[in-house]
N, C-alpha and C positions, 0 to 999 in steps of 0.2 A: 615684349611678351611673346611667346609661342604658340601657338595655335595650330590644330588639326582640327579638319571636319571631316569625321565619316559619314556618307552618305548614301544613297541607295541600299539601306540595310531591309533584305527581305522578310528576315524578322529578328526584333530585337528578345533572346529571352533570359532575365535573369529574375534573381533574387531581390529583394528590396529589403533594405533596413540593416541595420549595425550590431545585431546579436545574434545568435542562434537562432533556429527554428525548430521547435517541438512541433510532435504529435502531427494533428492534421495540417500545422501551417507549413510544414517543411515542403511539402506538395503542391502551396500556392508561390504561383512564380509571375512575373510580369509576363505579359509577350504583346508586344508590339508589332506590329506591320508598316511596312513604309515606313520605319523608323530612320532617322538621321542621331550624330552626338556631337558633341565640340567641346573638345579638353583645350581648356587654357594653361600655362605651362605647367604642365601634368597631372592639374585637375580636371574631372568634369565640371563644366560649366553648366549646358544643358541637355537636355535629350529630349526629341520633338518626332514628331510625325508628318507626313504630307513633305511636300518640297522642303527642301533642305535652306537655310538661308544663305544670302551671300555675305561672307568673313572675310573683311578685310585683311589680307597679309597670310591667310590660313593656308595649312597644306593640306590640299582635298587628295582624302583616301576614297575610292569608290567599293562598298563592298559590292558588287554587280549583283545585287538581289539575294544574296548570301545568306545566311547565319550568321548571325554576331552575340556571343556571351561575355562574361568576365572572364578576365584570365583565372586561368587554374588554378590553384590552392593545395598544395601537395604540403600535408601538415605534419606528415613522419616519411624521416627519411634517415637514413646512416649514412648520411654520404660521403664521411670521409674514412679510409680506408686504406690499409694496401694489400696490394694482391689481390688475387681472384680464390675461389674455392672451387673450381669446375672439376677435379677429384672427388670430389663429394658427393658427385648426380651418380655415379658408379657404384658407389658404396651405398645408395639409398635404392638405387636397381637391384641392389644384392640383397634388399632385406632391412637393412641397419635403421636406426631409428635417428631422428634429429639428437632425443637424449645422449643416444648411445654412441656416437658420430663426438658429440660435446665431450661425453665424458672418456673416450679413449685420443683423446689432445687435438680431434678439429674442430670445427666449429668457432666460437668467438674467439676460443684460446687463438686457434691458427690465425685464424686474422687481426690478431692481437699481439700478436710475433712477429709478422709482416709489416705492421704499422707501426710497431716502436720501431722497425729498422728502417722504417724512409723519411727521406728530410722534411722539410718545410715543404720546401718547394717544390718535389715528388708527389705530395700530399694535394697541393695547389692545384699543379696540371692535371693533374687527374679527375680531381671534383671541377673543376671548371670545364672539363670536355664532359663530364656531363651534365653540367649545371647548363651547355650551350643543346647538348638531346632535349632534356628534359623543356625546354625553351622550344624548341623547335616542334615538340608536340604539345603546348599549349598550355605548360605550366608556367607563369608569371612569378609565384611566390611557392617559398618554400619552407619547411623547418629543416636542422640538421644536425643529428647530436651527435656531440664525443661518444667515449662507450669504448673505444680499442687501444685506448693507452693502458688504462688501469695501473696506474700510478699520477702520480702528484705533478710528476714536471710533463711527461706523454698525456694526461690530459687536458691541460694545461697549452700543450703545443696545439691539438686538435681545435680545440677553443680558439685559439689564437689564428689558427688556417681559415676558421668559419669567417672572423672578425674580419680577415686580411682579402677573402671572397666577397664579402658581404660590400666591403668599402668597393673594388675593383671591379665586379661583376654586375651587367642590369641587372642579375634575379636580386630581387628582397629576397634575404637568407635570414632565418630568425634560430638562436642558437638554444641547444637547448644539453647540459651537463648532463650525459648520464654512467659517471664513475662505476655507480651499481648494475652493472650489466654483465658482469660475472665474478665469483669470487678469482681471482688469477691463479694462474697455478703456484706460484710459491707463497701464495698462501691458503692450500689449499689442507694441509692441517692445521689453520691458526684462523678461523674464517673472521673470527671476532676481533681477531687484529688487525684486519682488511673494513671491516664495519668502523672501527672506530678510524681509522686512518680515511674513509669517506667524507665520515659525519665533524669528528678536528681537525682534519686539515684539509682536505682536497675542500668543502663544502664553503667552509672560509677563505681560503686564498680567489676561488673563482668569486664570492662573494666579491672579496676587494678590489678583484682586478672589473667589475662590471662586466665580463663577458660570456655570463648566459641570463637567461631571464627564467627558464624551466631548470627543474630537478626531475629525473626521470629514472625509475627501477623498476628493473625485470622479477617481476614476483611470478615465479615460476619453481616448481619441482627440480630440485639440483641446483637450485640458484637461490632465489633470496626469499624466507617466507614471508606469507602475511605480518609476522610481528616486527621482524626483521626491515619490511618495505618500509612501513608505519614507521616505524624509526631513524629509517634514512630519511623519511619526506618531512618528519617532523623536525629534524636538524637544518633542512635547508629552508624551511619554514621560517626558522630565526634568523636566517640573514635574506628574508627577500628574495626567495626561490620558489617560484609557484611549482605545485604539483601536479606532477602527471604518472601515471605508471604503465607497465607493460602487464594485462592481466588474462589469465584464462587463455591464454595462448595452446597450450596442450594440453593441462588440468586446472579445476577449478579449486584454487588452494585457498579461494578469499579476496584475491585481487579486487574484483568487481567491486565486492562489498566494501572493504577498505578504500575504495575510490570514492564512493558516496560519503563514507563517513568520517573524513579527511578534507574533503571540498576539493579533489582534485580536480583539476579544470577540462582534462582528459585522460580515459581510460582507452586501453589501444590494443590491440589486439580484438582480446574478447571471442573467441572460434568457440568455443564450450562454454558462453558466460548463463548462470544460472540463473533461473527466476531471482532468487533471492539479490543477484547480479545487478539486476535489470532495475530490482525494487531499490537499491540503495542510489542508481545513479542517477535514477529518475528524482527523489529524495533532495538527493544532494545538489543536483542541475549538473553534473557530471558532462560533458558530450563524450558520447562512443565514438571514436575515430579507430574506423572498419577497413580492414588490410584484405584484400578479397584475393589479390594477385597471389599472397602470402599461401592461405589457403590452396592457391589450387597449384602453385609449383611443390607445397608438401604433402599435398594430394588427399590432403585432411575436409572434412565438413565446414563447413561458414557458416561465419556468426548470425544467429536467430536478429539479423535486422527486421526484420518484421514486426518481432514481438517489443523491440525496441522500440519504434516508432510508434506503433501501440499503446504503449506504455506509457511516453510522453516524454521519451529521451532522444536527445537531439543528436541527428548522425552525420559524421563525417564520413570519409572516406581516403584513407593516402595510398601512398603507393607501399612503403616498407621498403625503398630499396635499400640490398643489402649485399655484401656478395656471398653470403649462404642460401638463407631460406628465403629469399625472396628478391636476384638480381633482375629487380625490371625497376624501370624508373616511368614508363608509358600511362598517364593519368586514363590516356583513352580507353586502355582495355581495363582498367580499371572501374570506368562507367560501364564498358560492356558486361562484367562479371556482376554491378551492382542489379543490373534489370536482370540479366540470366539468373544469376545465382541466389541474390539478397531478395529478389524479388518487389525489387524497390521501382515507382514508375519512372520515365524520365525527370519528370519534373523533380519529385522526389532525391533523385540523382546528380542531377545539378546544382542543387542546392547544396549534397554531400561534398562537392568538390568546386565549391565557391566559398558561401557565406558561413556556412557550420563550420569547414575546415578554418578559413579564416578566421572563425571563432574561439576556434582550438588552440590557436596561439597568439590569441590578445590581439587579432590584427582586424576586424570586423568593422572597425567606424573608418576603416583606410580603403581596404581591398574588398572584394567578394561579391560585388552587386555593381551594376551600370546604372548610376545613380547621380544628379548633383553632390558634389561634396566626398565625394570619392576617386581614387588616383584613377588615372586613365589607362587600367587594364584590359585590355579586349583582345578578341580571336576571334578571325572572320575563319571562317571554316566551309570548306567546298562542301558546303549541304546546303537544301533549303531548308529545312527545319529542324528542329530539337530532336525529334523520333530519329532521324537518320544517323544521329553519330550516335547512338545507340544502339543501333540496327547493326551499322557496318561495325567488322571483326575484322582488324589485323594491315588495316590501312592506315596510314597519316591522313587524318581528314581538314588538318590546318595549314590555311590558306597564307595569311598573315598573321601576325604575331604584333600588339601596341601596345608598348611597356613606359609609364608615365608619359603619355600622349606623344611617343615616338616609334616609329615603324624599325622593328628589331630586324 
């Protein structure tokens, strides 16, 4: 058996419990002082206070008085890709609009051209250099959907890279289809031969091969509408595709609401999502999973978390990396943008990028809290408390990195 004991934890602060948290509770967090933990082979065993005991055969980590949380939770991501779109930050200097960028052939199209033309394993290297950043600033678990094949055998391959990452790689990678992420361009006078070619075949073959657990569409202006989304999510619905969609990202077309009234398990985006938004996801038990980095690389307003939380809808928080509107993959300025901008407290915050993310993608009785009975994710972090990695802007504040009770 394996065995790690952290100890001299100056304070321990997480989350507790195996679901989401609404409303006022997303704000109640543990915190412990003189805290110690001890993962048996890449469980927690127990977490205690006062002197640490003596474990036979264990390998003692000392966090020297530190900060200690759960590992990160990065619950949306694109991560698999090719190419860059650094042409694009020029073009949005000049004026041009995300729409407008899309619909004169950059945007997904471009990176959608780029990624049918790299191999596997072009594909591989590259998500794994940054499946090892995103590691090194303190994210443990990740999601990461298709989306740049757009087609049947390219998404298909994307799927299969995540599988192939996920088996190879410490991060937990959780996979997640999303075909519907632009109509492509050859079929972009025939949109409803692209819909059904989603919902008949791409939805079924991923179905057979078990290689995503999410179904994911951009219900967006120029992309795919409210009736349109509902109809994709409804098809993978039939083969064991849970729902999630991309909503209210630049206009509020319905997304939100078709979130709640679908049982989506998350809604994403959300930069402009409506009261009526708010009313359906809260309804439905929807979690908002809140892209804030997203927001401020397209220089756009951020999503009313406030009124979310409010409301009594549970909030995540991921990063969105992407290589258009949003290449950052840093969970940490992530938390800085949720206190600056979302107005969200630490506590609050934390939660957004532990146990609600890990909620967001079915991983919640595994990951997300420093708890008995939970994998031994943690990050000792050069702070003494919660406030400070909040506080600090634009530094690594992670010390060590313990991914199923082993020092990464």
């Amino acid at each position: 058996m394996s065995k790690l004991l952290l100890k001299n934890i100056g304070m321990l602060a997480t989350p507790l419990g195996s679901g989401a948290k609404r409303g006022e509770e997303q704000g109640k967090i543990q915190i412990l002082k003189d805290a110690w933990v001890l993962v048996e082979d890449g469980i927690i065993a127990q977490v205690g206070t006062g002197a640490a005991p003596a474990v036979e055969g264990a390998e003692v980590v000392d966090a020297g008085g530190n900060l200690v949380t759960p590992g990160l939770v990065d619950a949306h991501t694109h991560l698999i890709f090719g190419g860059w779109r650094q042409n694009e930050l020029g073009l949005k200097l000049h004026g041009a609009t995300y729409l407008e960028i899309q619909n004169q052939g950059g945007g997904i199209q471009s990176t959608t051209n780029a990624t049918r033309e790299a191999t596997e394993e072009e594909l591989t290297q590259k998500a794994a250099k940054a499946l090892d950043e995103m590691m090194s600033l303190g994210t443990t678990t990740c999601e990461a959907k298709s989306g740049y094949g757009l087609a049947t055998d390219q998404e298909l391959k994307l799927l299969q890279v995540i599988k192939n990452l996920n088996d190879r790689h410490v991060m937990d990678i959780v996979p997640t289809f999303m075909g519907a992420h632009l109509v492509p361009a050859e079929y972009k006078n025939d949109r409803e031969a692209y819909i059904r070619l989603v919902c008949d075949e791409m939805i079924p073959e991923v179905a057979k091969q078990g290689i995503a657990q999410f179904n994911d569409v951009f219900c967006e202006a120029d992309t795919y509408t409210a009736e349109e989304s509902q109809r994709i999510l409804e098809a993978g619905k039939k083969y064991g595709l849970i729902p999630k969609i991309h909503a209210d990202e630049i206009e509020a077309i319905g997304g939100s609401v078709l979130a709640g009234e679908i049982g989506a398990i998350s809604a994403e985006h959300l930069i402009v999502c409506p009261p009526e938004g708010i009313a359906s996801m809260a309804k439905g038990g929807t979690i908002a999973c809140l892209l804030p980095a997203t927001s401020f690389n397209l220089g756009s307003v951020f999503a009313p978390a406030r009124d979310m939380v409010n409301a009594g809808v549970a909030v995540a928080m991921a990063s969105d990396f992407n290589p258009g509107s949003c290449p950052c993959l840093n969970l940490q300025f992530v938390i800085n943008l949720g206190c600056l901008k979302y107005k969200l407290t630490p506590e609050e915050v934390l939660t957004a990028v532990t146990l609600n993310a890990a909620a967001a993608i079915k991983l919640a009785d595994k990951v997300g809290s420093v708890e008995p009975g939970k994998q031994g994710d943690l990050v000792i972090w050069d702070a003494p408390d919660l406030d400070y990695i909040c506080y600090r802007v634009g530094s690594n504040l992670v010390k060590t990195v313990i991914k199923k009770g082993a020092v990464v």
